[in-house]
C-alpha positions in Angstrom: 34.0 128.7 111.8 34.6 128.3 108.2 31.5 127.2 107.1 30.1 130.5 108.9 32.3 132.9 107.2 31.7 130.8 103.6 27.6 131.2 104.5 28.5 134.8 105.3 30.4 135.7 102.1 27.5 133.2 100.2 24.9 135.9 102.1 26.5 139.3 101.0 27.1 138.0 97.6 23.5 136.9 96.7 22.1 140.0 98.3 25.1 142.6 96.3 23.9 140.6 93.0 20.4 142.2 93.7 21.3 145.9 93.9 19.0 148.5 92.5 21.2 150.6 90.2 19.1 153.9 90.1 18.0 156.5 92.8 15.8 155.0 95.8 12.9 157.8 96.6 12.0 157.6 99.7 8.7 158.2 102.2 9.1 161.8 102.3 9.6 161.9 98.6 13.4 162.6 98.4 15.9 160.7 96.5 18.6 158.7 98.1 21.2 156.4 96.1 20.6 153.4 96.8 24.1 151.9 98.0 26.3 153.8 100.1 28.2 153.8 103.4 27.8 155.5 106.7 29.4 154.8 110.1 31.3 151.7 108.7 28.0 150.2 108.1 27.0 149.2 104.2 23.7 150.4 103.4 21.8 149.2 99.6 18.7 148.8 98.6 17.9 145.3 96.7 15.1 143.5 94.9 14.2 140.1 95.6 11.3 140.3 98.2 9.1 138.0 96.7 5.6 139.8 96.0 3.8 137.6 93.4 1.1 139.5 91.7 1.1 142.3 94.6 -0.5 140.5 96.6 1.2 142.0 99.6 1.2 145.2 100.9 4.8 146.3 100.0 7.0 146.4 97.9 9.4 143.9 96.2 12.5 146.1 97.2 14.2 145.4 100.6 16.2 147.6 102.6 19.3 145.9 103.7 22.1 146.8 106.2 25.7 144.8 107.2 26.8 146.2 110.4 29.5 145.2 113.2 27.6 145.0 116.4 29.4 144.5 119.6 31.4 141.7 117.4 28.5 140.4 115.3 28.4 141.1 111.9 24.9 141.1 111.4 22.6 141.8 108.2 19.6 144.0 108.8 16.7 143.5 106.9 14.6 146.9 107.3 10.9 147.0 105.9 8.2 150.1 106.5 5.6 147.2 107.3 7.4 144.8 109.3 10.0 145.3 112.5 13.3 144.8 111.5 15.3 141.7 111.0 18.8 141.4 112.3 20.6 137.8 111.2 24.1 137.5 113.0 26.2 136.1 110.4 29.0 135.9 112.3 30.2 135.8 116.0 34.2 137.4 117.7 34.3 139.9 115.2 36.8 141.8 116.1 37.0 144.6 113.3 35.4 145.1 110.2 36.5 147.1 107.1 35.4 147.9 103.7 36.6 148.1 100.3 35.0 149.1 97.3 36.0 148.8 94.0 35.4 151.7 90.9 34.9 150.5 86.8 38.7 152.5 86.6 39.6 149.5 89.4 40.1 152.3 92.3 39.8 151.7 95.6 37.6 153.8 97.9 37.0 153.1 101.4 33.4 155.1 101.8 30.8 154.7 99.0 30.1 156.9 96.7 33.3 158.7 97.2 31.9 161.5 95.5 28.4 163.4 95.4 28.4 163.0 91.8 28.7 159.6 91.9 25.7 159.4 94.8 23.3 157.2 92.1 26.1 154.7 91.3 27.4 152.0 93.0 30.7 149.6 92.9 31.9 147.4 90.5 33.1 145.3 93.1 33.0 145.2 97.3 35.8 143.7 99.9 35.2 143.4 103.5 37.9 142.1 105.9 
């Protein structure tokens, strides 16, 4: 059980290392932050998705989710050209909770905490 909670904490940290730091536009051509929080579920959007010299038809920028699903905690993996990827990282969750962490060192439970602060994202993220 360890090791799955260390792979778990290894996981979120590699992929909150990779946020984009700027507005996200979307397919309808709206702008959307790109790390926030709904419905207890962490929502950001990353780079990483390995697209040498284009040669793909997307985009290097994934679409990531961590969600508690009927105890899993689970890391979604959303793309426009592919289904998406769920990958239980863990099993007998019973409750999960976020935490997130302001340059000033506040602590907010829902990201942003403020509209104005909708393009912007933590200095720091808990979950427990």
């Amino acid at each position: 059980r360890l090791l799955d909670i260390q792979m778990a904490i290894t996981t979120l940290q590699f992929d909150l290392s990779q946020v984009i730091d700027k507005p996200i536009i979307l397919n309808n051509g709206e702008e959307q932050g790109s790390f926030y929080t709904r419905n207890n579920t962490l929502h950001f959007y990353k780079t990483g998705n390995i697209n040498p010299e284009d040669r793909f038809p997307r985009s290097s920028i994934e679409e990531i989710e961590y969600i508690l699903v009927d105890g899993n905690f689970i890391k979604r993996i959303k793309d426009d050209n592919n289904p998406t990827q769920n990958e239980i990282l863990l099993r007998d969750v019973t409750s999960l909770s976020w935490q997130f962490i302001d340059k000033r060192f506040a602590s907010y439970t829902l990201w942003p905490p403020t509209q104005d602060w909708e393009y912007t994202k933590p200095n720091a993220v808990i979950f427990t």
